[in-house]
VOGU-3710 file (C-alpha; in Angstrom, 3 decimals, decimal comma):
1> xxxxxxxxxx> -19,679/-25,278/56,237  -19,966/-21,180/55,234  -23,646/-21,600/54,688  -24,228/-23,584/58,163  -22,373/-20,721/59,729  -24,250/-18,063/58,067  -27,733/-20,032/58,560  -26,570/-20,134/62,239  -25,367/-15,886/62,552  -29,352/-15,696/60,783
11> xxxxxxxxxx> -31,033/-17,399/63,477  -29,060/-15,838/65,950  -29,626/-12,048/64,624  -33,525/-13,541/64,254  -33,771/-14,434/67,925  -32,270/-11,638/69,465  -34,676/-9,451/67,071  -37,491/-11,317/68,690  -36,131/-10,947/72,161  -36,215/-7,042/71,644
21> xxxxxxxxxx> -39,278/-6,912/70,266  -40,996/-8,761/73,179  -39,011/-6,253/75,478  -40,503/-3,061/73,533  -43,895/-4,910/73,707  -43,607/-5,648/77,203  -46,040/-3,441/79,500  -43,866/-3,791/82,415  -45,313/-3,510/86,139  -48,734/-1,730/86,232
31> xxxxxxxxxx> -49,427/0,109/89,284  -53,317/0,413/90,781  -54,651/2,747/93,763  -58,373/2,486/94,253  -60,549/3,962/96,884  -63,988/3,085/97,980  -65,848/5,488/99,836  -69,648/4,739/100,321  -71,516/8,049/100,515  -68,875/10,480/99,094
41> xxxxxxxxxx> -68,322/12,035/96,174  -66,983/10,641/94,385  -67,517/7,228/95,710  -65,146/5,615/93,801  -61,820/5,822/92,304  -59,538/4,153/90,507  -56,100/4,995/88,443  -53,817/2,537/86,300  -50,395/3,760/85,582  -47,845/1,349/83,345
51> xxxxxxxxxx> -44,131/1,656/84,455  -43,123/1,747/80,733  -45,949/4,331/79,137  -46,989/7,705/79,934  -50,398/6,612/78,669  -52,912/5,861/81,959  -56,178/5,186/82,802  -59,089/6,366/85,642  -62,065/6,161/87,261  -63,912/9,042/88,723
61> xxxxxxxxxx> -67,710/7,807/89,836  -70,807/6,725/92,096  -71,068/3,045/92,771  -73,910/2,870/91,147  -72,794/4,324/87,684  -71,237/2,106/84,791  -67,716/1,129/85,100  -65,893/3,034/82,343  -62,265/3,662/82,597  -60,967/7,079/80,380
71> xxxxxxxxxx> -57,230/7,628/79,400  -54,928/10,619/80,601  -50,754/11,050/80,124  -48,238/10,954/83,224  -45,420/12,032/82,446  -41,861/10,034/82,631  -40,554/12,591/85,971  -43,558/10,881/88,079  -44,075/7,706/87,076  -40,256/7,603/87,693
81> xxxxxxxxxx> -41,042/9,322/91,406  -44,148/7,023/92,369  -42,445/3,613/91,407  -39,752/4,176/93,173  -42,208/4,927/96,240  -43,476/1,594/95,513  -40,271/0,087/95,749  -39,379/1,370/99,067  -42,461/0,231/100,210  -41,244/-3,228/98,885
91> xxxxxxxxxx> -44,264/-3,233/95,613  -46,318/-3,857/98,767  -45,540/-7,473/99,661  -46,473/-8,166/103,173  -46,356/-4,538/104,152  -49,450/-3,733/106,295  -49,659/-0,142/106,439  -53,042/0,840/108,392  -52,934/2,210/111,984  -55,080/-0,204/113,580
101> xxxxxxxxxx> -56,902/2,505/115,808  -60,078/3,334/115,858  -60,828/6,674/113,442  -63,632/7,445/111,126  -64,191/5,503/108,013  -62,063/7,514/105,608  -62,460/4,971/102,722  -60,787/1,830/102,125  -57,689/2,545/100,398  -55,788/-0,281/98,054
111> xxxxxxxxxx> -52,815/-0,349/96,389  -51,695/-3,258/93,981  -48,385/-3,458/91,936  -48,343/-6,239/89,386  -45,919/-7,597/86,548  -46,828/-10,522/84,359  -48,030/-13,079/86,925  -46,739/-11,522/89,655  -48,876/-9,403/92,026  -49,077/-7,836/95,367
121> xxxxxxxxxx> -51,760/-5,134/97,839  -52,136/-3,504/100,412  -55,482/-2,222/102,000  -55,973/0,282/104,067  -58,021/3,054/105,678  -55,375/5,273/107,353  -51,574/5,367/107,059  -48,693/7,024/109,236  -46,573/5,637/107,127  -44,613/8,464/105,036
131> xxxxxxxxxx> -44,031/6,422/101,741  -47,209/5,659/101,759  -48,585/8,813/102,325  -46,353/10,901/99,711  -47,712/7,904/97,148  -51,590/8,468/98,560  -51,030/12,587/98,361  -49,849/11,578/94,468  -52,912/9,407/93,483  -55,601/11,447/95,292
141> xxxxxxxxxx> -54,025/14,565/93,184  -54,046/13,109/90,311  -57,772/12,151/90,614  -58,305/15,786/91,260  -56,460/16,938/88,853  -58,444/14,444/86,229  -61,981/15,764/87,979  -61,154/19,620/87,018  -59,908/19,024/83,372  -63,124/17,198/82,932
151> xxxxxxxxxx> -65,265/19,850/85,152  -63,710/22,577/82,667  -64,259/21,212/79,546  -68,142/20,608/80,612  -68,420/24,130/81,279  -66,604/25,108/78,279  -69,113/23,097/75,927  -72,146/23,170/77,625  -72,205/26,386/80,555  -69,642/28,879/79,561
161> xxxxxxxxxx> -70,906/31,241/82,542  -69,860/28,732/84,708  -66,158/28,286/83,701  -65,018/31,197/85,919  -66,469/29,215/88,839  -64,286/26,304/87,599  -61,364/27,937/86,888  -61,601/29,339/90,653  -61,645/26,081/91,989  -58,396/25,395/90,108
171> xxxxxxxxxx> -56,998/28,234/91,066  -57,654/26,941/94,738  -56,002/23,908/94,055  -52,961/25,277/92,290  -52,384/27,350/94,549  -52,473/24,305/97,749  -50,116/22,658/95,471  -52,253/19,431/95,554  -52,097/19,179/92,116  -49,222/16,695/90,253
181> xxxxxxxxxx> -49,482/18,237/86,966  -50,834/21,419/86,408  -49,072/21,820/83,359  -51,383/19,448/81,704  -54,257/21,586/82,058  -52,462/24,373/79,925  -54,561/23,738/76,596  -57,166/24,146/78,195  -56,305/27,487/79,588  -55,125/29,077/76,756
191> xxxxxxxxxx> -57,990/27,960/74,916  -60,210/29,444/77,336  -58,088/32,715/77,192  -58,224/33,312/73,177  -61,648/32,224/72,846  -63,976/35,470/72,860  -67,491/33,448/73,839  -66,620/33,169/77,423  -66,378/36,371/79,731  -63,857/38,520/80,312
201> xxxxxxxxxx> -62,943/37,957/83,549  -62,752/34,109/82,849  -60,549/34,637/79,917  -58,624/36,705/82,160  -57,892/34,671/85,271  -57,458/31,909/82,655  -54,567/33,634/80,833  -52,858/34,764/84,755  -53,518/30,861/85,881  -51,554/29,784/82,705
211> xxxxxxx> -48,844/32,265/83,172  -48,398/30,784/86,818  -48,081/27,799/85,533  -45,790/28,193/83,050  -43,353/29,794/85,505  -43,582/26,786/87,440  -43,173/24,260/84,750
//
């Protein structure tokens, strides 16, 4: 009878291994915003973030270019902020947000939650909606954000003239606050700033971006 018992309090500790395992392997909802814009630049965009990993992916390209998505990090703070957007805006089941008025063709806008076989969107063009928009303002910054890291570290390898003309363009941005995460584009700053093959004044307004951001951090 002791060694049923103990085969049983096995299995038991076994299967609830298993179940946490499968929860610690489990991806959990994955959100998607894509815009299509023919004739724009970019005319394409796409970004993947996973409820439960601060790993994510993107697309930043012309139509006509190969499909390729690259990783970036989101941190925990907004993840945590656009999910719970989604949520209000019920992980977009049945929620029509467009105005329905004739405007200019700003792109069609979609955004899809999904978790394991379940899956909802949303298409639009233009919004009034205020969820919606904080959640847009969030995606299209992030894109952004993702198009100047890579615009900088081009410049940095292959036109180091050019990097003050880059890091101006950040500074623009920064300074509109239409960036997410600046923070994340600190390496690259303070690389910029120690490194004596780029000029001074780049290394300069690198080292006062980084300080502005690190006050805002």
């Amino acid at each position: 009878m002791k060694v049923v018992v103990r085969i049983l309090i096995c299995l038991l500790a076994g299967f609830c291994l298993l179940q946490e395992a499968g929860r610690a392997a489990s991806p959990g909802a994955v959100f998607t915003y894509r815009r299509v814009f023919k004739s724009s630049t970019p005319e394409f965009i796409e970004i993947k973030i996973r409820q439960n990993s601060d790993t994510a992916s993107y697309e930043i390209r012309q139509l006509e270019e190969d499909a390729g998505p690259s990783t970036f990090e989101v941190s925990g703070a907004l993840r945590g902020k656009i999910f719970e957007l989604i949520n209000q805006l019920n992980r977009f089941q049945g929620v029509d947000l467009d105005v329905h008025r004739k405007i200019a063709n700003l792109g069609e806008k979609t955004f899809r939650w999904e978790n394991g076989p379940e899956g909802y969107e949303t298409k639009f063009n233009y919004t009034l909606n205020g969820n919606a928009s904080q959640l847009l303002q969030i995606c299209e910054g992030l894109a952004r954000q993702q198009e100047l890291i890579e615009l900088l570290q081009r410049r940095m390898k292959y036109d180091r003239l050019g990097v003050n003309d880059a890091l101006l363009q950040l500074d623009t941005d920064v300074s509109k606050g239409v960036l997410p995460e600046p923070q994340k584009i600190l390496p690259l700053l303070e690389q910029i700033s120690g490194d004596t093959r780029f000029v001074d004044i780049a290394r300069q307004r690198a080292r006062a971006l980084a300080e502005r951001l690190r006050h805002t951090s």
